[in-house]
LUMLUMDREN-2810 file (N, C-alpha, C; in Angstrom, 1 decimal):
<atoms>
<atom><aa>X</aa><ch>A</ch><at>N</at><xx>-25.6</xx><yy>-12.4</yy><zz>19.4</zz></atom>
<atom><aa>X</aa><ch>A</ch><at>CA</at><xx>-25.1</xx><yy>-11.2</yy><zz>18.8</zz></atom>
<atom><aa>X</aa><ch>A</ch><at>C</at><xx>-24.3</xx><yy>-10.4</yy><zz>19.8</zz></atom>
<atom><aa>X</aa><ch>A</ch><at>N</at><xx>-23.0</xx><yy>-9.8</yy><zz>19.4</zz></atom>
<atom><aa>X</aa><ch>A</ch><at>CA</at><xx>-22.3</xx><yy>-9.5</yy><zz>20.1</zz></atom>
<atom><aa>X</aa><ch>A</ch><at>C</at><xx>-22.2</xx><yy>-7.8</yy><zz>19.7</zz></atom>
<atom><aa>X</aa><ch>A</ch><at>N</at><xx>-23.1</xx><yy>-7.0</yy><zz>20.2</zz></atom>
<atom><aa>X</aa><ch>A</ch><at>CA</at><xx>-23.1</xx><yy>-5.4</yy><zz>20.1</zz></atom>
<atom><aa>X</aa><ch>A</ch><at>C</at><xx>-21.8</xx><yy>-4.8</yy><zz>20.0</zz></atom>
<atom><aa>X</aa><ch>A</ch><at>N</at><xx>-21.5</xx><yy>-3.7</yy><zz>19.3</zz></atom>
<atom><aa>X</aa><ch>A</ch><at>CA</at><xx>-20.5</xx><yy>-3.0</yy><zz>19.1</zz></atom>
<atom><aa>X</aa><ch>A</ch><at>C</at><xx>-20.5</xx><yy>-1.7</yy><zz>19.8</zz></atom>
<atom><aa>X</aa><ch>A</ch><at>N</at><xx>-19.7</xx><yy>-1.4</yy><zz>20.9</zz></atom>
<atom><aa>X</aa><ch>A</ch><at>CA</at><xx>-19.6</xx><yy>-0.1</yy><zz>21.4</zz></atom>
<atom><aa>X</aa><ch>A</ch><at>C</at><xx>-18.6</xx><yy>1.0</yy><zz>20.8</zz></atom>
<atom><aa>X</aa><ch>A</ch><at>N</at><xx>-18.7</xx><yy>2.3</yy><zz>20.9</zz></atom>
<atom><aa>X</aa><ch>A</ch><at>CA</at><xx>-17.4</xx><yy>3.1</yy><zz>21.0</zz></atom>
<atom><aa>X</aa><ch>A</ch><at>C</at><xx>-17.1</xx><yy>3.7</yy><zz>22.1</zz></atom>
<atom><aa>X</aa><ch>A</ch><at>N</at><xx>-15.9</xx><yy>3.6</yy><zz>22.7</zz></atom>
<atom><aa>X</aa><ch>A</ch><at>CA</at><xx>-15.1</xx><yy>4.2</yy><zz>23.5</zz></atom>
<atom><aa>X</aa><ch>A</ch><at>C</at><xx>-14.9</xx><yy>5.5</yy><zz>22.6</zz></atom>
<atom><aa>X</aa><ch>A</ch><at>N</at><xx>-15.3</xx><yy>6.5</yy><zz>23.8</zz></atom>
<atom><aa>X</aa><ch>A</ch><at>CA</at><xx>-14.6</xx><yy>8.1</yy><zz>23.6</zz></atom>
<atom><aa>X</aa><ch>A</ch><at>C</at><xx>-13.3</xx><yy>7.8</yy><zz>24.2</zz></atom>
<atom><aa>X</aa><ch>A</ch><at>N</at><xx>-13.0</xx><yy>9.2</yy><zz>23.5</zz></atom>
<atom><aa>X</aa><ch>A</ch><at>CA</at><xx>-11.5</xx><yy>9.5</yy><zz>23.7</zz></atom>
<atom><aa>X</aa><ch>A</ch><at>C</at><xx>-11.6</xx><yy>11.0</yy><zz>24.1</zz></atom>
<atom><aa>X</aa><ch>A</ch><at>N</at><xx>-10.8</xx><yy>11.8</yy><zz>24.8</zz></atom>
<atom><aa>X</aa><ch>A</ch><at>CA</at><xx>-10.5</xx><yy>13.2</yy><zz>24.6</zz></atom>
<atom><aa>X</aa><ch>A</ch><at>C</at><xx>-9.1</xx><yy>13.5</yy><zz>24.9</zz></atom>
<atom><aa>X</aa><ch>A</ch><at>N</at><xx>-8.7</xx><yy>14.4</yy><zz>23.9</zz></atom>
<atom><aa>X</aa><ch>A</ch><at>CA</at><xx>-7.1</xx><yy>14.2</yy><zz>24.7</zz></atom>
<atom><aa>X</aa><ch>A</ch><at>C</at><xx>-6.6</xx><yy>16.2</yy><zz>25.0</zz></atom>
<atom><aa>X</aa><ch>A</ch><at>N</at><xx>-5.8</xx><yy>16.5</yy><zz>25.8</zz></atom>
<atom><aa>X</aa><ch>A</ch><at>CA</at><xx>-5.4</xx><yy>17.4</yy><zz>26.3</zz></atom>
<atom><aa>X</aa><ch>A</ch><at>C</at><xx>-4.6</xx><yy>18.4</yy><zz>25.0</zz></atom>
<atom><aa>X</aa><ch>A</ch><at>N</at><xx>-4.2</xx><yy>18.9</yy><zz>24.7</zz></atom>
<atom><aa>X</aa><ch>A</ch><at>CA</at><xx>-3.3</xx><yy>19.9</yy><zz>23.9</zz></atom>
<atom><aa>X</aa><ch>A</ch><at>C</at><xx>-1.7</xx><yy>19.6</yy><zz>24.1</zz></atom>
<atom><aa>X</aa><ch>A</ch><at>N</at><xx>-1.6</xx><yy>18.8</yy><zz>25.0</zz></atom>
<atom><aa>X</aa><ch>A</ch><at>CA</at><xx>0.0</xx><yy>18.6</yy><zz>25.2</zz></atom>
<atom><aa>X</aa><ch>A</ch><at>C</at><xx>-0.1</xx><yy>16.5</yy><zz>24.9</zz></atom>
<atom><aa>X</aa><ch>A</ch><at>N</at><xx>-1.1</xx><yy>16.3</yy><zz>24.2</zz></atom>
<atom><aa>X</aa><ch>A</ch><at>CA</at><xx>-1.9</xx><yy>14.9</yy><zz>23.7</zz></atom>
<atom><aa>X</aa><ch>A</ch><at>C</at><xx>-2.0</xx><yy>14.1</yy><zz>24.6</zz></atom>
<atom><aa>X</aa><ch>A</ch><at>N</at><xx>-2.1</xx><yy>14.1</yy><zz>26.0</zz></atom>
<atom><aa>X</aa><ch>A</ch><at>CA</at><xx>-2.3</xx><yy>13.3</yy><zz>27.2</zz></atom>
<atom><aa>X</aa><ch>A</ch><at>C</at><xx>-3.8</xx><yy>13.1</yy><zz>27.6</zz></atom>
<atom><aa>X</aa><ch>A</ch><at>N</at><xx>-4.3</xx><yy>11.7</yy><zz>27.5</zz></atom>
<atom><aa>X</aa><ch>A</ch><at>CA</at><xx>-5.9</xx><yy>11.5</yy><zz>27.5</zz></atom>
<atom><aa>X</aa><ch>A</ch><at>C</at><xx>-6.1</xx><yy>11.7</yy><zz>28.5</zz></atom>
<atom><aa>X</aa><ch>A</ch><at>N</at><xx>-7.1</xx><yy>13.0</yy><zz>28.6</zz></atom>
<atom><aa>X</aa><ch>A</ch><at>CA</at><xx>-7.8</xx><yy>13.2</yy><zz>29.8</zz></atom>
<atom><aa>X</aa><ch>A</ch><at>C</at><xx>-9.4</xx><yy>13.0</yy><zz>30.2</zz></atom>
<atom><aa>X</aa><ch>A</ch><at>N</at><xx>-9.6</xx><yy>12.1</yy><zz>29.3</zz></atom>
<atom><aa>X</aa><ch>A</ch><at>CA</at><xx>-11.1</xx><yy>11.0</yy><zz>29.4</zz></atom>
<atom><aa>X</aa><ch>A</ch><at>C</at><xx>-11.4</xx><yy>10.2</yy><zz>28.5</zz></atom>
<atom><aa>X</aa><ch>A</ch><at>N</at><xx>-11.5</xx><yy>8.8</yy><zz>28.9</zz></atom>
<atom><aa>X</aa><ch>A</ch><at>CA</at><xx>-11.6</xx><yy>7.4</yy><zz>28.1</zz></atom>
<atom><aa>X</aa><ch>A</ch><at>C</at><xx>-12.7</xx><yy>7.0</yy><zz>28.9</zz></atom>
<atom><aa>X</aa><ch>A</ch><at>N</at><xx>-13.9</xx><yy>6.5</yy><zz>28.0</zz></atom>
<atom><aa>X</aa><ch>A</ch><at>CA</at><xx>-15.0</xx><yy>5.8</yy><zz>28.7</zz></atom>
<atom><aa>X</aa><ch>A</ch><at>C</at><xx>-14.5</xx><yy>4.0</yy><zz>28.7</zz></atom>
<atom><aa>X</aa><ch>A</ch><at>N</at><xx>-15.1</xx><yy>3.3</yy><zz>29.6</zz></atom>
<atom><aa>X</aa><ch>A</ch><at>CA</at><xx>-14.8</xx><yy>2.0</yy><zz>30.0</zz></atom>
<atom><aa>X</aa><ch>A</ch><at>C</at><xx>-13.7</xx><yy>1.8</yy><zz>30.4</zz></atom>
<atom><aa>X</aa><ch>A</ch><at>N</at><xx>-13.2</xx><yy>2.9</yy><zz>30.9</zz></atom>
<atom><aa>X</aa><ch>A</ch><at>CA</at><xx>-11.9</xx><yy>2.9</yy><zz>31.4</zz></atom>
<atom><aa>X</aa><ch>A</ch><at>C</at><xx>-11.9</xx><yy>2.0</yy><zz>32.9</zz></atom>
<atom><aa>X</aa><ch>A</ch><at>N</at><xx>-10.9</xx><yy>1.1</yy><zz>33.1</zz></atom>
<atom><aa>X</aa><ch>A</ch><at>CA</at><xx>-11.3</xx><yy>0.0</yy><zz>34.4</zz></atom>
<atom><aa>X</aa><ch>A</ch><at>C</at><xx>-10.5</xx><yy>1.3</yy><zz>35.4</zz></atom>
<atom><aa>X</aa><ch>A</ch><at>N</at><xx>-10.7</xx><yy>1.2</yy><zz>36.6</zz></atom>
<atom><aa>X</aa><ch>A</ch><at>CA</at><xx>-10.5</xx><yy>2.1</yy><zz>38.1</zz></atom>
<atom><aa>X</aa><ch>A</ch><at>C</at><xx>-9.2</xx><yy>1.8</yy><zz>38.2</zz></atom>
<atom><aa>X</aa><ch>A</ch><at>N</at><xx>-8.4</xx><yy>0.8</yy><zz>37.5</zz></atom>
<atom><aa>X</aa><ch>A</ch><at>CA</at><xx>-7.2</xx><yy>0.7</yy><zz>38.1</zz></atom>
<atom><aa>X</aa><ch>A</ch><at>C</at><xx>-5.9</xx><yy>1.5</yy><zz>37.2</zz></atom>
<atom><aa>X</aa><ch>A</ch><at>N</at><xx>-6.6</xx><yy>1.6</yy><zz>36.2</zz></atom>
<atom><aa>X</aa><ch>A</ch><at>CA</at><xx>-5.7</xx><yy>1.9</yy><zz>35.1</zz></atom>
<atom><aa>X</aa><ch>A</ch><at>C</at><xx>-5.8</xx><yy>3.7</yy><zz>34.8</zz></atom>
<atom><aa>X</aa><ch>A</ch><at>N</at><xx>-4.8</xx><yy>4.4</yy><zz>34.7</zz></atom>
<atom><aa>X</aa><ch>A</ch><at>CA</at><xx>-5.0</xx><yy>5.7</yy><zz>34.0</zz></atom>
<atom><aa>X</aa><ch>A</ch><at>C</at><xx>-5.8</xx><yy>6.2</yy><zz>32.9</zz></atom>
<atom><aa>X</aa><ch>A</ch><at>N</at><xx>-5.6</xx><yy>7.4</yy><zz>32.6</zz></atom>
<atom><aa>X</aa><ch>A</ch><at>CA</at><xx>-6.9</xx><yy>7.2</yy><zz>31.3</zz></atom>
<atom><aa>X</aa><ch>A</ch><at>C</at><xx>-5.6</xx><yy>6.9</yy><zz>30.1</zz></atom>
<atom><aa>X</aa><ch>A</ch><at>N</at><xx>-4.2</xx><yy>7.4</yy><zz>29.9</zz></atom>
<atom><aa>X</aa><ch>A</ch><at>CA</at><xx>-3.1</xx><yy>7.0</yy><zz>29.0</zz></atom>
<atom><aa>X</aa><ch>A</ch><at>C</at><xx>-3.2</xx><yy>5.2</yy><zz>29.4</zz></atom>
<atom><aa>X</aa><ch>A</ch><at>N</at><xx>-3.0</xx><yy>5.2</yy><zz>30.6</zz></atom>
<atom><aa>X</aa><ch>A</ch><at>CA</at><xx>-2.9</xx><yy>3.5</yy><zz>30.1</zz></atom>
<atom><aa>X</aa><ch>A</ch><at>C</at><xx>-3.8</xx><yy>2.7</yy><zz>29.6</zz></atom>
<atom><aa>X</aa><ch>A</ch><at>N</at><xx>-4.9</xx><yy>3.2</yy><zz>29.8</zz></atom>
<atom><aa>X</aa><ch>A</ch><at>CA</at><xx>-6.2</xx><yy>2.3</yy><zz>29.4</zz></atom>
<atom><aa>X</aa><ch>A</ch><at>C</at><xx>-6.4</xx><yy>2.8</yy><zz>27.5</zz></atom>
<atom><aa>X</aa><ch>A</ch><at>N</at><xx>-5.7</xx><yy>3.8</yy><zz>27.4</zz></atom>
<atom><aa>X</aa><ch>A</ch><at>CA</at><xx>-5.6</xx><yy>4.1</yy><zz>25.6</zz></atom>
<atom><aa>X</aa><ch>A</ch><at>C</at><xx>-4.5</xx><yy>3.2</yy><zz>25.2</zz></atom>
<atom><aa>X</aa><ch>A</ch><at>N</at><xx>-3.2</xx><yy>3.2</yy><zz>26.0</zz></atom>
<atom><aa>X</aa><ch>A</ch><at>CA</at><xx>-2.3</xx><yy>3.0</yy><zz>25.3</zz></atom>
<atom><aa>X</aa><ch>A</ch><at>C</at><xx>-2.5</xx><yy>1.1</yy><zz>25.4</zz></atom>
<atom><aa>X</aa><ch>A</ch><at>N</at><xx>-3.1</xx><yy>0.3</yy><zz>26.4</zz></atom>
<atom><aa>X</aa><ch>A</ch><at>CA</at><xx>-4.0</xx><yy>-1.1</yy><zz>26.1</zz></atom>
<atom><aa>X</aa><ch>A</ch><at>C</at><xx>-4.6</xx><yy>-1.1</yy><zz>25.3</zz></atom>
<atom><aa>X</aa><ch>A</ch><at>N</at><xx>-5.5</xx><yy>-0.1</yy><zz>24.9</zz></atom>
<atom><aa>X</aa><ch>A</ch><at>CA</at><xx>-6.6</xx><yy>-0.4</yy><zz>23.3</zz></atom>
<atom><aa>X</aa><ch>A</ch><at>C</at><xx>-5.9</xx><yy>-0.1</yy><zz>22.2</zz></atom>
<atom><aa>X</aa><ch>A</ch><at>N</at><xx>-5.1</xx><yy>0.9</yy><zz>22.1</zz></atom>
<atom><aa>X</aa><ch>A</ch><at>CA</at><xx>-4.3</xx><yy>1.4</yy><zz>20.9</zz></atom>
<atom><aa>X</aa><ch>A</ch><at>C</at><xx>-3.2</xx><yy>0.0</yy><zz>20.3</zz></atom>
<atom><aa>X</aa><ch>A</ch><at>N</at><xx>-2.7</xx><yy>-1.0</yy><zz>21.7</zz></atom>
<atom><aa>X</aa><ch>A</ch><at>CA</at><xx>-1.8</xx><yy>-2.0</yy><zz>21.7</zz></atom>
<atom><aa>X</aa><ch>A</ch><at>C</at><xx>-2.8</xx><yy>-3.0</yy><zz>21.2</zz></atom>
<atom><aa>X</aa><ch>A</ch><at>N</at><xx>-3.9</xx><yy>-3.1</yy><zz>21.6</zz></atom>
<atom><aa>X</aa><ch>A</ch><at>CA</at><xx>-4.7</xx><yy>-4.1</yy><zz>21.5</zz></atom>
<atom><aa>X</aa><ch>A</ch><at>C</at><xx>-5.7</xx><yy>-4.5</yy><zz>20.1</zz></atom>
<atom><aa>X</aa><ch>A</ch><at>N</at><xx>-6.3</xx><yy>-3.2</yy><zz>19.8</zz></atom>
<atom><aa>X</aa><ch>A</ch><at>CA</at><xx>-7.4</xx><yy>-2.8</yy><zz>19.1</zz></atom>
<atom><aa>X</aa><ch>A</ch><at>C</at><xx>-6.9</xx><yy>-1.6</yy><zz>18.1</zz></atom>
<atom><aa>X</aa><ch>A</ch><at>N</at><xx>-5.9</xx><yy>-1.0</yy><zz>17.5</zz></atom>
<atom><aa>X</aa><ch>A</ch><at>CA</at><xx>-5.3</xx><yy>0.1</yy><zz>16.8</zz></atom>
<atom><aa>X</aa><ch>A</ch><at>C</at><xx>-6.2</xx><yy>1.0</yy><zz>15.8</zz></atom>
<atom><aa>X</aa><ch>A</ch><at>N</at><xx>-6.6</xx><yy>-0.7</yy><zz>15.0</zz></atom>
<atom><aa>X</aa><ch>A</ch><at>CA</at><xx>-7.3</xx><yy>-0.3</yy><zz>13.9</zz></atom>
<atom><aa>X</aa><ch>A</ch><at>C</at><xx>-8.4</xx><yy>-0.6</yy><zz>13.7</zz></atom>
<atom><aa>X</aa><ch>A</ch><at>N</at><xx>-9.0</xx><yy>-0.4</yy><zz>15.1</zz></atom>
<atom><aa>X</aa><ch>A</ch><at>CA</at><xx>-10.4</xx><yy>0.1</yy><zz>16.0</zz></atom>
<atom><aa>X</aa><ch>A</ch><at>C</at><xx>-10.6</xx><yy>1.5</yy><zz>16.0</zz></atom>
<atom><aa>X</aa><ch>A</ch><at>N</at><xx>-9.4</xx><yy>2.4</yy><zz>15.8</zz></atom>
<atom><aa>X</aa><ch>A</ch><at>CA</at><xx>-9.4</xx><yy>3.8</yy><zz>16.5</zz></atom>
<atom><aa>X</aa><ch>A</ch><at>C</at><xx>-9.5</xx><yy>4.8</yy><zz>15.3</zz></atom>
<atom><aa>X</aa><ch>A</ch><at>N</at><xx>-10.3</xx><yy>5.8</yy><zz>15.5</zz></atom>
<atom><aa>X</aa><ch>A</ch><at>CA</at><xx>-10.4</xx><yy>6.7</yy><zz>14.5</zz></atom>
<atom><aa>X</aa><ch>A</ch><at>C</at><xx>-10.5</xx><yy>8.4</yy><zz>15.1</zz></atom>
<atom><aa>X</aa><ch>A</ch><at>N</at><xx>-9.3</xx><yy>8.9</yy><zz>14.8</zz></atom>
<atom><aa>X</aa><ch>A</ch><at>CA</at><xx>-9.2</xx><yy>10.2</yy><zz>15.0</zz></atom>
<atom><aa>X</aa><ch>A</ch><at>C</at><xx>-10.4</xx><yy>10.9</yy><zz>14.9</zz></atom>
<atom><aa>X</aa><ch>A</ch><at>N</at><xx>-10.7</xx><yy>11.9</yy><zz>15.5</zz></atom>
<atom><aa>X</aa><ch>A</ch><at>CA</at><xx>-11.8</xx><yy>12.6</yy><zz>15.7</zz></atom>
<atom><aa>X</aa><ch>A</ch><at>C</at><xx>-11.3</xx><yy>14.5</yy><zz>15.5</zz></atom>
<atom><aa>X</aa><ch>A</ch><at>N</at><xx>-11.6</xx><yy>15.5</yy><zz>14.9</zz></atom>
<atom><aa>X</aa><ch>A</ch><at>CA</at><xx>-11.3</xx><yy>16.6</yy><zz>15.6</zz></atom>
<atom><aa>X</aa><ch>A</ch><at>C</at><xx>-11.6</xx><yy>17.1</yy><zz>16.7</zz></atom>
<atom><aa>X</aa><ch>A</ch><at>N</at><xx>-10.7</xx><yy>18.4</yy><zz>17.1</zz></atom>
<atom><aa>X</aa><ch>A</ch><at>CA</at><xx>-10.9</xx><yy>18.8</yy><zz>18.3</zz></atom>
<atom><aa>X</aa><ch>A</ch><at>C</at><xx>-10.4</xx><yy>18.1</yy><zz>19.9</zz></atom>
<atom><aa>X</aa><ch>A</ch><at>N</at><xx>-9.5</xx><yy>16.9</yy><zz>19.3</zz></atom>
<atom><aa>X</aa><ch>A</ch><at>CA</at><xx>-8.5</xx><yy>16.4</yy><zz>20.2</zz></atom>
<atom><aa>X</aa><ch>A</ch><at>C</at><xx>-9.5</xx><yy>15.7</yy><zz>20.9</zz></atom>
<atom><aa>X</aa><ch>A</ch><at>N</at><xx>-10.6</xx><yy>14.9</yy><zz>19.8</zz></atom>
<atom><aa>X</aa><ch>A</ch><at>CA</at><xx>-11.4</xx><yy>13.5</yy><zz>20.3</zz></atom>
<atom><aa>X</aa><ch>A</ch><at>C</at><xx>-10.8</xx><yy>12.5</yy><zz>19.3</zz></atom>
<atom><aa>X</aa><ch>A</ch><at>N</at><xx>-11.3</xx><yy>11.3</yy><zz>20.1</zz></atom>
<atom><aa>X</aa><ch>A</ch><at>CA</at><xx>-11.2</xx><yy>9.8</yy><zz>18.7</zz></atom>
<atom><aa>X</aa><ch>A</ch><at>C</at><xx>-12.1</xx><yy>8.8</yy><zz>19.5</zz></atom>
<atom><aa>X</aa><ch>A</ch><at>N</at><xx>-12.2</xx><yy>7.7</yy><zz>18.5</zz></atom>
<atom><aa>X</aa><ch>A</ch><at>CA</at><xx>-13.3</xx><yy>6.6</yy><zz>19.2</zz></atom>
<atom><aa>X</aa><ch>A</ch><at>C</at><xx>-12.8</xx><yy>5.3</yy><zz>18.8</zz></atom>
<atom><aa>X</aa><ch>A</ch><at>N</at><xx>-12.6</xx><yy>4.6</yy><zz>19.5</zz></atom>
<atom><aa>X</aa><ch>A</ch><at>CA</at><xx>-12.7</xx><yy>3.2</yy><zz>19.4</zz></atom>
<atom><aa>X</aa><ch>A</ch><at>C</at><xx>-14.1</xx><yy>2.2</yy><zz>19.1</zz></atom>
<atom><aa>X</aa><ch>A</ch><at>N</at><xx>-13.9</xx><yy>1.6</yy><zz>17.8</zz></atom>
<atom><aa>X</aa><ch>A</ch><at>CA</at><xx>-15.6</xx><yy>1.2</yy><zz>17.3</zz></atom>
<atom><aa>X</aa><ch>A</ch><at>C</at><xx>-15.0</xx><yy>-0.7</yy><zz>18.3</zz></atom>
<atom><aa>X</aa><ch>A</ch><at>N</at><xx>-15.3</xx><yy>-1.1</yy><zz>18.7</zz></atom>
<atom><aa>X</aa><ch>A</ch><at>CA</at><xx>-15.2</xx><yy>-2.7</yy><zz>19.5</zz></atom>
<atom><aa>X</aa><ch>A</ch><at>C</at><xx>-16.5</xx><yy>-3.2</yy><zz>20.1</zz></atom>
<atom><aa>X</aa><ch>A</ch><at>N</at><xx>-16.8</xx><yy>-4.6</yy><zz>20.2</zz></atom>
<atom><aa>X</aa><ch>A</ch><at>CA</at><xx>-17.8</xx><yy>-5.5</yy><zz>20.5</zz></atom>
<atom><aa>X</aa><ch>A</ch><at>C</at><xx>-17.3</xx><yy>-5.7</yy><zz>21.7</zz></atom>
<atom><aa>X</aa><ch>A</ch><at>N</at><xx>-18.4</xx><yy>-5.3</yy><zz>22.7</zz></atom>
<atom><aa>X</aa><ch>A</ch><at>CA</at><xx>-18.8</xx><yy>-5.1</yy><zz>24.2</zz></atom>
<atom><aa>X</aa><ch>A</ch><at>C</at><xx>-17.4</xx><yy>-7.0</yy><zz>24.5</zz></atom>
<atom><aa>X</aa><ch>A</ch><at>N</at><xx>-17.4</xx><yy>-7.6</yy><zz>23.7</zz></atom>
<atom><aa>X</aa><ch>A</ch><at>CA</at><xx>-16.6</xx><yy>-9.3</yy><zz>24.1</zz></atom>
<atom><aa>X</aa><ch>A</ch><at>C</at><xx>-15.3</xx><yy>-8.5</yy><zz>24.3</zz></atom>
<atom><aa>X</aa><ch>A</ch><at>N</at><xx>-14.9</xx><yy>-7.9</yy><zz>23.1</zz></atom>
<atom><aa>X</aa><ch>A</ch><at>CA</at><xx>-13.6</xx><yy>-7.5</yy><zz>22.9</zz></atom>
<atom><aa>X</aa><ch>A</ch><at>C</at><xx>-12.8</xx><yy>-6.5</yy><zz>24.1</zz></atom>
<atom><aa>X</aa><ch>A</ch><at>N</at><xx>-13.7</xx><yy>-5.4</yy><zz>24.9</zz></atom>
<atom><aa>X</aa><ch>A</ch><at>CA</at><xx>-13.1</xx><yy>-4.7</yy><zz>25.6</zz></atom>
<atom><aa>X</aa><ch>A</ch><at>C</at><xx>-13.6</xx><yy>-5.2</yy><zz>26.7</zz></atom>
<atom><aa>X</aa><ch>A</ch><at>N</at><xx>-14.5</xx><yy>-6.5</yy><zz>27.3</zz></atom>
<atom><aa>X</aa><ch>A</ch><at>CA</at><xx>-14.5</xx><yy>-7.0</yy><zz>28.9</zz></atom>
<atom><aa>X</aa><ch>A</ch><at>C</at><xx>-13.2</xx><yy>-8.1</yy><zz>28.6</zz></atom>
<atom><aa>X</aa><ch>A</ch><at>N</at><xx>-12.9</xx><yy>-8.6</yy><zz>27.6</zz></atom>
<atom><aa>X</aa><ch>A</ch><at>CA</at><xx>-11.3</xx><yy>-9.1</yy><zz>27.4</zz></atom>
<atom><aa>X</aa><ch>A</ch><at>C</at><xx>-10.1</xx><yy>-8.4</yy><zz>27.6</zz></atom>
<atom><aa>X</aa><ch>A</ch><at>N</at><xx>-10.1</xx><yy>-7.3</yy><zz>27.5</zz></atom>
<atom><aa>X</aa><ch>A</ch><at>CA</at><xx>-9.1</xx><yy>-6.4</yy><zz>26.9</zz></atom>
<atom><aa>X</aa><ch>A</ch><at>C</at><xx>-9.5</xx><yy>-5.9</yy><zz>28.9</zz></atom>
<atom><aa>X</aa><ch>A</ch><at>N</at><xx>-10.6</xx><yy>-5.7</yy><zz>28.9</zz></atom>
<atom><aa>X</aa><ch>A</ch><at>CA</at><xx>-10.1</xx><yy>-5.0</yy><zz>30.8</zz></atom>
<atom><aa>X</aa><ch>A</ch><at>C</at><xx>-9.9</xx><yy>-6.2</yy><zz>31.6</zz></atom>
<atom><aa>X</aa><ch>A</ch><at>N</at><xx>-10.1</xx><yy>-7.4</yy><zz>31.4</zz></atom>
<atom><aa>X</aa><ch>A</ch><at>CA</at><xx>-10.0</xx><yy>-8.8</yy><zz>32.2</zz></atom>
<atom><aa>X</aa><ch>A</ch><at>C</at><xx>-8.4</xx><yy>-9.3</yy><zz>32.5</zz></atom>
<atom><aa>X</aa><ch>A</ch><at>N</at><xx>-7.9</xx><yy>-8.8</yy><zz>30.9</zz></atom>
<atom><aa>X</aa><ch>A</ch><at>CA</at><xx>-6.1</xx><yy>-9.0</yy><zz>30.9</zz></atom>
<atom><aa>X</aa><ch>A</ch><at>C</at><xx>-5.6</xx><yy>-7.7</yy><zz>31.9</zz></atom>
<atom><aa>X</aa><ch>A</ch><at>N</at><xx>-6.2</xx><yy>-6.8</yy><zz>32.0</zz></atom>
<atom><aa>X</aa><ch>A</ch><at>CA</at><xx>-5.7</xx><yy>-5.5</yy><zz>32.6</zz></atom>
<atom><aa>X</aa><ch>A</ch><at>C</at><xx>-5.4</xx><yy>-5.9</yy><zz>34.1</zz></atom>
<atom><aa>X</aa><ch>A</ch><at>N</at><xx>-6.6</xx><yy>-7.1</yy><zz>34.8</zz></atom>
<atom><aa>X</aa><ch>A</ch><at>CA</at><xx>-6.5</xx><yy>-7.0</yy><zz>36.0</zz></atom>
<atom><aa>X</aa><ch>A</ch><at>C</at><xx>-5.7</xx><yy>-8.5</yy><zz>36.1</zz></atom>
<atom><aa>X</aa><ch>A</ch><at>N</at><xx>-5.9</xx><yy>-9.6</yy><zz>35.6</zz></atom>
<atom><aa>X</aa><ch>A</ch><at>CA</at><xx>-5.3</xx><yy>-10.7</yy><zz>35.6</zz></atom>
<atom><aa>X</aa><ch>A</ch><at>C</at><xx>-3.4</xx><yy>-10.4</yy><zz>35.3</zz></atom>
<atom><aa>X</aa><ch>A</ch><at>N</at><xx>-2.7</xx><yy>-10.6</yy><zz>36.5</zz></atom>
<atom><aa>X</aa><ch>A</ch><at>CA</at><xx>-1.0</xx><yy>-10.5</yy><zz>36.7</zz></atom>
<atom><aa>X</aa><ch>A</ch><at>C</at><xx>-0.8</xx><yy>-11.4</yy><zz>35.2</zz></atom>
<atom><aa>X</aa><ch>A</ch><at>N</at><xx>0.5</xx><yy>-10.6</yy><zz>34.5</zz></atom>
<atom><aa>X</aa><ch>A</ch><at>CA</at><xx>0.7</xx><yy>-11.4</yy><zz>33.8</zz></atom>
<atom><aa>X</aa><ch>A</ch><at>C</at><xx>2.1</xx><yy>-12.4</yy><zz>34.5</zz></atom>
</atoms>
């Protein structure tokens, strides 16, 4: 069985993410949204109050950070 996590989101007033969980150390917190948003879109579900979450299976985002570090 392959569990389903959510990634938080919080974003700033000028909409710049200023905290993403599972975010890898190398990536910003925009780039590591703008990889799942590219990756996973309609994973993502607006939140109010300038949150959202990403619903994904723990396989789907050690993939998604594996490409992040692997040179394309």
């Amino acid at each position: 069985m392959n569990p389903q996590i959510i990634i938080h989101v919080r974003f700033a007033p000028n909409g710049r993410v200023i905290q993403i969980s599972e975010r890898p150390a190398r990536l910003t917190p925009d780039q590591w949204f703008d990889v799942l948003k590219a990756r996973a879109g309609s994973a993502y579900r607006p939140l109010s109050r300038g949150r959202g979450v990403f619903r994904l299976t723990r396989a789907a985002v050690d993939t998604f950070k594996q490409e992040t570090v692997t040179p394309a």
